[in-house]
C-alpha positions in Angstrom: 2.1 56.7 43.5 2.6 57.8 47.4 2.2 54.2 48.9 5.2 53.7 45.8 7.0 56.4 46.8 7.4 55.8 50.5 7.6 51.8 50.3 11.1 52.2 48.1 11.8 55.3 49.9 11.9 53.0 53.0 14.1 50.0 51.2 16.1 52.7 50.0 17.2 55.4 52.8 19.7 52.8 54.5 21.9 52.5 51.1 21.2 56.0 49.4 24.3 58.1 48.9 26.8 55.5 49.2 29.0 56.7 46.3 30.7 52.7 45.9 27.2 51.3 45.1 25.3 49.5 48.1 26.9 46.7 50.1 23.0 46.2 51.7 21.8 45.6 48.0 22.0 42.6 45.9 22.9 43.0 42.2 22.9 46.9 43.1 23.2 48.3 39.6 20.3 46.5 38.0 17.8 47.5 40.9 19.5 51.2 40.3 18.7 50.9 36.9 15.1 49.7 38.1 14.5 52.6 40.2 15.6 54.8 37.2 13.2 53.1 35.1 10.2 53.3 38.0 11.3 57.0 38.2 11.0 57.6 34.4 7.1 56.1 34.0 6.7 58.2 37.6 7.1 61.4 35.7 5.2 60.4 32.5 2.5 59.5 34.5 2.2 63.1 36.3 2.8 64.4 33.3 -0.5 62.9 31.5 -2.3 63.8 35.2 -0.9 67.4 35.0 -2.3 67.6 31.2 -5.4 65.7 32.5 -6.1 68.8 35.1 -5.0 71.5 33.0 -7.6 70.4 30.6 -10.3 70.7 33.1 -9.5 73.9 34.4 -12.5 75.5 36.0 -13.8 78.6 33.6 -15.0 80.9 36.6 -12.3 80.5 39.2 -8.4 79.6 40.0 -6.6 78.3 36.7 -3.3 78.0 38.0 -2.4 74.7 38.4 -0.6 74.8 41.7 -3.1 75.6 43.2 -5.1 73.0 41.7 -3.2 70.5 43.0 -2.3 72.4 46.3 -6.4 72.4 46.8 -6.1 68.6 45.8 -3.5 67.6 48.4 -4.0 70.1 51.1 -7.6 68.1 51.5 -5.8 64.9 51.2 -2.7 66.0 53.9 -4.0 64.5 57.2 -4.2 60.7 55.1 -1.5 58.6 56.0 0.3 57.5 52.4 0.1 61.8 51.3 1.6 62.7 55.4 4.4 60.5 54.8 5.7 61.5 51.6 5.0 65.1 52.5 6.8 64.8 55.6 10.4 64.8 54.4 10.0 67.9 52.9 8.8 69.9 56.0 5.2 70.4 54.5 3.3 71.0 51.5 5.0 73.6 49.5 8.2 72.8 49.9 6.7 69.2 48.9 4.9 70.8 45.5 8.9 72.2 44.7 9.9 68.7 44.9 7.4 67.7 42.7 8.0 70.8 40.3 5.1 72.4 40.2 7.0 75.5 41.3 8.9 75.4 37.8 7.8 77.6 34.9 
């Protein structure tokens, strides 16, 4: 998902909020429509991995989920793929809002 995230990211930044569409993007509403898509099976997919964790909660310990997945990524952090697409955000918890794991 990260190495997804930062390569469109990266073919993206030069042509993102360009209200008229993109002039550096060929057949520009289609790959929008892409990305939309991509987007879309992004969220079901941490959607079955957030039902995946929830179910394997640990019985003597944390159960909240953020910090599940904080405990997850703050071990991951210093890798490359998780450093960049935590980077734009100014670090991790302002990177688990993004990802709405601050929402109730």
């Amino acid at each position: 998902f990260l190495e997804d995230y930062n390569k469109i990211r990266k073919k993206l930044k030069p042509c993102m909020n360009n209200s008229d569409g993109s002039p550096c993007i060929d057949n520009y509403k289609k790959k929008y429509q892409c990305v939309l898509q991509w987007i879309s099976r992004k969220e079901e997919e941490w959607k079955k991995i957030k039902e995946h964790y929830e179910k394997q909660k640990p019985k003597n310990g944390d159960n909240n989920m953020k910090s599940l997945v904080t405990d997850i990524l703050s071990g991951l952090y210093p890798q490359t793929d998780v450093n960049k697409a935590i980077k734009p955000c100014k670090g991790l918890t302002k990177f688990e809002s993004f990802c709405g794991l601050n929402r109730t």
